[in-house]
N, C-alpha and C positions, 0 to 999 in steps of 0.2 A: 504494500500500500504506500502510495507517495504522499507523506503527509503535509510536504512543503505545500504539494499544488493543492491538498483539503486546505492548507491555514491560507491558502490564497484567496482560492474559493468563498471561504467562511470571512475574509475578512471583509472582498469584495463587497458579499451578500449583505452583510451585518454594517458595514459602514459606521460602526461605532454607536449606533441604538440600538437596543434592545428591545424592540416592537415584535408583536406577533408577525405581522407582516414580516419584517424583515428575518423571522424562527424561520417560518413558511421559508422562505427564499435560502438561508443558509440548509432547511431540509433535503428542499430540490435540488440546491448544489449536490450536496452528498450524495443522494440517491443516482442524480445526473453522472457523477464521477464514478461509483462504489458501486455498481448497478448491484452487487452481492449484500452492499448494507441492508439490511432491513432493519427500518427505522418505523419502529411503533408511533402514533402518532397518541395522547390522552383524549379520548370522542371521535375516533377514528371511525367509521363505517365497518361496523363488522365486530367492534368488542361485545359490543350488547351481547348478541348473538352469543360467543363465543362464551363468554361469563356464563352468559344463564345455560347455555347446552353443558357445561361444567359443573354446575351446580345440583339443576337439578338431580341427577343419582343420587347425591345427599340428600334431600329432600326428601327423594323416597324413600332411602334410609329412615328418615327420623321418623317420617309417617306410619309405616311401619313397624320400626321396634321400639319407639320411644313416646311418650306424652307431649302436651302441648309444651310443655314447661323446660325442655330439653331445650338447649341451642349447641352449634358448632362452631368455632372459632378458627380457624385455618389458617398458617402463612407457609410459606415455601419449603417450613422441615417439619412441622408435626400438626397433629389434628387434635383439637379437645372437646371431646362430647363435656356438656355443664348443665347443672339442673341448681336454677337458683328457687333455691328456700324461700327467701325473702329477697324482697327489694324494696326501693324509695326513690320517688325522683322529683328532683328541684330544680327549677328554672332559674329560681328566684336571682342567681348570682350570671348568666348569660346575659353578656353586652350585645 
C-alpha cells in the first residue's frame, strides 16, 4: 500500500476541515485508490439489515428458553445472559 499517495489523497480531500463532506471525499479517495479497503461507513445502507439478520437467532433464543425479564449483552468476546431482580430509573439528572 503507498501510503504517501493515501496522505496525498487525504490531505487533498480534507483540505484542512473536518466536514462530513469533506469525511465523504477523503472516503472516496481511499476507496478510489485501495479498491481492496472496505471502509464501513456509521448509516451505511445495509447495517440495518445486517444487525437485525444477526440478532435475531438470539431473540429466538431468549423467546424460547428464557422469561421476559432475561436480557443479552454482547460485545466482540463474550455473551451475558442477565435476569435483573430489581430495577429503578431516573431521569431526573439527564441534560
Amino acid at each position: 500500500m503507498d501510503y504517501e499517495k493515501l496522505t496525498d489523497a487525504i490531505y487533498e480531500a480534507l483540505n484542512f476541515q473536518l466536514t462530513e463532506l469533506n469525511m465523504n471525499k477523503v472516503i472516496e479517495a481511499i476507496r478510489k485508490e485501495y479498491s481492496t479497503v472496505r471502509i464501513k461507513v456509521h448509516g451505511e445502507k445495509g447495517d440495518e439489515n445486517a444487525f437485525f439478520e444477526a440478532a435475531k437467532p438470539m431473540m429466538k433464543y431468549l423467546c424460547e428458553n428464557c422469561h421476559p425479564h432475561v436480557t443479552v449483552i454482547i460485545d466482540g468476546t463474550r455473551a451475558e445472559l442477565m435476569e435483573g431482580l430489581k430495577t429503578a430509573q431516573c431521569e431526573d439528572y439527564i441534560r
